[in-house]
C-alpha positions in Angstrom: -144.6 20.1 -23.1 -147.1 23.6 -24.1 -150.2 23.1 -23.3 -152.8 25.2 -24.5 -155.6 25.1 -22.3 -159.6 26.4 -23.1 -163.5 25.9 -22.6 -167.1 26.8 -23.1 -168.0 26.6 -19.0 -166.4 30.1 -18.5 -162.9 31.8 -16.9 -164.8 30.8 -13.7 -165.9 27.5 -14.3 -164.7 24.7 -11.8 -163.7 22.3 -14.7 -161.0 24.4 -15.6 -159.5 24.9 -12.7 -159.5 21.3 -11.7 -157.6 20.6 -16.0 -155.4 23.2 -15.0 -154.8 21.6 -11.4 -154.0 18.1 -13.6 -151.9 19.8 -16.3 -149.2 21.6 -13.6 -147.2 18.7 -13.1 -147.3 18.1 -17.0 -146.1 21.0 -18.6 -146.3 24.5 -19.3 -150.1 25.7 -19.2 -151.9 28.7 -21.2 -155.4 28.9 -20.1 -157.6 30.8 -22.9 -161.3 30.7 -21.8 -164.8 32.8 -22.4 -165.3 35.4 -19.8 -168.8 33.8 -19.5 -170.6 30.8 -20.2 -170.7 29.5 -23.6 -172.5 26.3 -24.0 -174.2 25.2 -27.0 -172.4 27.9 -29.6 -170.6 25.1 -31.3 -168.0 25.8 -33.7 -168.8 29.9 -34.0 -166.8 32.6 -34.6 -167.0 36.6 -33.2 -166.8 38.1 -36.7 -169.2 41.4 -36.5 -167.8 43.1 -33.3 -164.1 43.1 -32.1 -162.9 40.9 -29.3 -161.3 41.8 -26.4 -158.6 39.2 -24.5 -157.8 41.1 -20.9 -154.6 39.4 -18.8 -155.9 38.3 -15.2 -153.5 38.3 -12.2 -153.3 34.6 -12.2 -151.8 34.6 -16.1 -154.9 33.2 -17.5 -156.7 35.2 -20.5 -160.4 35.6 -20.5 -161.9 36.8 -24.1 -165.1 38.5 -24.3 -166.4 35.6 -27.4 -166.5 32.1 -28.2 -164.6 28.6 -27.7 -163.6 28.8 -30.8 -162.3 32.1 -30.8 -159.9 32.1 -27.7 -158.5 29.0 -29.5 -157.9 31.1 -32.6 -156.5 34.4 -30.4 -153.9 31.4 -28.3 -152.7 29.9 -31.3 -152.2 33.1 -33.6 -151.7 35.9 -31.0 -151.5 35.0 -27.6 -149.1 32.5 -27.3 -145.5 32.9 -28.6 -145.0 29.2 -29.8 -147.8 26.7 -31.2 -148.7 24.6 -28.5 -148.1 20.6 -28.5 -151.7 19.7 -27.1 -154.7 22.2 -27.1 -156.9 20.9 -24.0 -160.6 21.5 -23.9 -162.5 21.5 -20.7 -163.6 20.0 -18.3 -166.8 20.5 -19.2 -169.5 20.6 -16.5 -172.1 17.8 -18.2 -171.2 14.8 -20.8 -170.5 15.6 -24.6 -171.6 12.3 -26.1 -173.3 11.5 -28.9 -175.2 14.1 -31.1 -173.5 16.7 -28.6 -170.6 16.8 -30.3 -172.4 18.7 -33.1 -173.6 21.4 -30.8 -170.6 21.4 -27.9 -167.9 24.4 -27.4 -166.2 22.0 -25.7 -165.6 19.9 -28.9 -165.6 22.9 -31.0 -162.6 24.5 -29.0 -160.8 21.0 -29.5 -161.6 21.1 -33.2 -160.0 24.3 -33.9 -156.6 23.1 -32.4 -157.0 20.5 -34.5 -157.8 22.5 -37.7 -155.0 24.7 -36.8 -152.8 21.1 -36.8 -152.0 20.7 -33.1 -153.4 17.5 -31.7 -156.2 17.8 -29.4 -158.3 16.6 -26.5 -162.2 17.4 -25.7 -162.7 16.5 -21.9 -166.2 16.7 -20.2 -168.0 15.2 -17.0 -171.2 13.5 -17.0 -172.2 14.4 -13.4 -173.4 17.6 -11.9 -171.6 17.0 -8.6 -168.4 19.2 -9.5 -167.3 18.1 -6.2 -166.8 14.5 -7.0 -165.1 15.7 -9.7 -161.9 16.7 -7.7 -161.5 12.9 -7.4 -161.1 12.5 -10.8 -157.6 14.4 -11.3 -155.2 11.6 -10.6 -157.0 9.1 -13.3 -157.2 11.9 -15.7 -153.4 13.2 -14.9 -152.2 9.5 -15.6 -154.7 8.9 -19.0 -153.4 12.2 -20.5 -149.9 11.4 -19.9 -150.1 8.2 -21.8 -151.9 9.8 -24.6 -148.8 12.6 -24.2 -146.7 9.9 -24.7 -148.3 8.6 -28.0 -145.9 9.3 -31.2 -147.1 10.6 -34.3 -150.6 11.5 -32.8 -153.5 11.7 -36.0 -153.6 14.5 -37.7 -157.3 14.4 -38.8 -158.3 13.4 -35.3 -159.2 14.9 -31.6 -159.9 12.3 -29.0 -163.7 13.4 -26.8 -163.0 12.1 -23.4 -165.9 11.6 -20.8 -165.3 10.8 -17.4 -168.5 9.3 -15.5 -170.4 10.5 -13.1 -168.7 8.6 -10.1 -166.1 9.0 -7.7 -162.7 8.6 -9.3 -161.5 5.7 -6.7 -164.4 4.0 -8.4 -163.9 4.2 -12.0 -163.6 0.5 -13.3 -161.0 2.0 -16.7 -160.7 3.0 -19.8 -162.6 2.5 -22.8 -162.6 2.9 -26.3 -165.8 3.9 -27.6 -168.3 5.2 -30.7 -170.3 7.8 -30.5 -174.1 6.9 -29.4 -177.1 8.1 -29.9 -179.4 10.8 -27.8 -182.9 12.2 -28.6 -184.4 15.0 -26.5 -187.8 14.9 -25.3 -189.7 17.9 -24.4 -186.9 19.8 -24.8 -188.7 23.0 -26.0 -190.8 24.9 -23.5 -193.7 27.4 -24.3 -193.9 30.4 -22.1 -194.9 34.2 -21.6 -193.1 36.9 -21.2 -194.3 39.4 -18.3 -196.4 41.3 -20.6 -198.2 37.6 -22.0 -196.5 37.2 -25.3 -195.2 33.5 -26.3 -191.6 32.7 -25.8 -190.3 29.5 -26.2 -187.2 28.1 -24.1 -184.7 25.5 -25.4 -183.7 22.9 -23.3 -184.3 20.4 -20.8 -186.3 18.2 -21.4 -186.0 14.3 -20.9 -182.9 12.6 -22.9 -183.3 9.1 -24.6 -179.7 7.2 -25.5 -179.1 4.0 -27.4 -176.0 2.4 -28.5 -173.9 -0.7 -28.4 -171.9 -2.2 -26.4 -168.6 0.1 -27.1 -171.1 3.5 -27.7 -169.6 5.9 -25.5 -172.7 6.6 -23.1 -173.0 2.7 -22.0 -169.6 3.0 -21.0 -169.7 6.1 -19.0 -173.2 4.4 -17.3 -171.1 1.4 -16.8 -168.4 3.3 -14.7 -165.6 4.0 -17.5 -164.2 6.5 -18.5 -164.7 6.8 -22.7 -162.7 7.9 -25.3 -163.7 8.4 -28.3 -161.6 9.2 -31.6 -163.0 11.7 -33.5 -162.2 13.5 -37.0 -163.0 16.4 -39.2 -163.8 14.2 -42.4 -167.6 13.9 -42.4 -167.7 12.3 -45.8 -170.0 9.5 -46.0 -167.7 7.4 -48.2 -170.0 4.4 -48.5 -172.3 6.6 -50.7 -170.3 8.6 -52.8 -170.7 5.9 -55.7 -175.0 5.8 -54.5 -174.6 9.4 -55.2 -172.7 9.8 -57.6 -175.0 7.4 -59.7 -177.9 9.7 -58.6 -176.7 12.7 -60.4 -174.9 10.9 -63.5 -178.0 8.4 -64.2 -175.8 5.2 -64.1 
């Protein structure tokens, strides 16, 4: 097994060392990661400056751009073979819901998977990185049943979240659709030292909703989630509504 292993926390960032900790015992690891933090920057791409990938002592490769670019540098540089799994994570805070859209966590998964190599988004929805240590034996025995799966999608990355609990705790696995969250607040106006208006995004107080299955109430309930997710975003319900729209049927 060649695992190919990333994230948008950072070379530094404790949720990679704890993946990389899980992967050992499950086959041969690359770990391609940011040389700094790189949350939010989705699905981008360095293209306007070049980008450096320096060699650390411990093997690893830190690259001076995005998730999605250290993906892109492993797959069609870096490493000599194509991986069988590119792993993203673990990201320090949950990618659920609408975060999918704006994660580099997800976004690093996605480019395995556009560059055909199934894939796997992992995150944690706590801020206690210390209770996530106790997370690495679940996690070591739920990716080596999904390992183990034969003829994996090929339009689809599984997100995974793990809760925000000790791991001796977690209740299982489940299955889940995406839910729903809406920020609050989540733009702040300031001033700069010489009293000009900034604005800062973030924060902010966050609303979910969702069924029973969404992936959030799950996680709140004390399971880990997984949800399948894939790169078609066609709304295949409407293409007859709008195709009528623009023929006048």
């Amino acid at each position: 097994m060649n695992i190919l292993i990333a994230n948008d926390d950072g070379i530094l960032a404790r949720g990679l060392a704890v993946l990389g900790e899980v992967c050992a015992g499950l086959g041969q690891t690359t770990v391609v990661a940011p040389d700094r933090e790189q949350s939010g920057t989705s699905h981008s791409l360095t293209l306007h400056r070049p980008v450096r990938a320096t060699r650390r002592a411990d093997g690893a490769f830190q690259v001076d751009g995005t998730p999605t670019d250290c993906v892109l540098l492993a797959l069609g540089v870096l490493m000599p073979e194509k991986p069988d799994f590119v792993l993203s994570g673990i990201n320090h805070g949950q990618n659920m819901g609408e975060d999918v859209f704006y994660s580099g966590t997800v976004a690093a998964a996605m480019e395995g998977l556009v560059a055909g190599v199934p894939s796997i988004a992992i995150s944690y929805c706590g801020s206690d990185l210390e209770l996530l240590e106790t997370h690495k034996e679940g996690l070591r025995a739920l990716l080596q049943r999904i390992f183990a799966v034969r003829d994996f999608p090929a339009e689809t990355l599984l997100n995974i979240n793990l809760p925000a609990i000790p791991g001796d705790q977690v209740k299982g696995v489940k299955v889940t659709h995406l839910g729903s969250r809406v920020f609050s607040e989540e733009i702040a106006l300031m001033k700069d030292p010489w009293g000009k208006e900034i604005y800062w995004i973030g924060g902010g107080r966050i609303t979910w909703t969702g069924g029973a299955d969404s992936d959030f109430r799950a996680t709140a309930d004390g399971y880990i989630s997984v949800t399948p997710l894939h790169m078609d975003m066609t709304n295949y319900r409407l293409l007859e509504t709008v195709r009528s729209w623009l023929t006048g049927d």
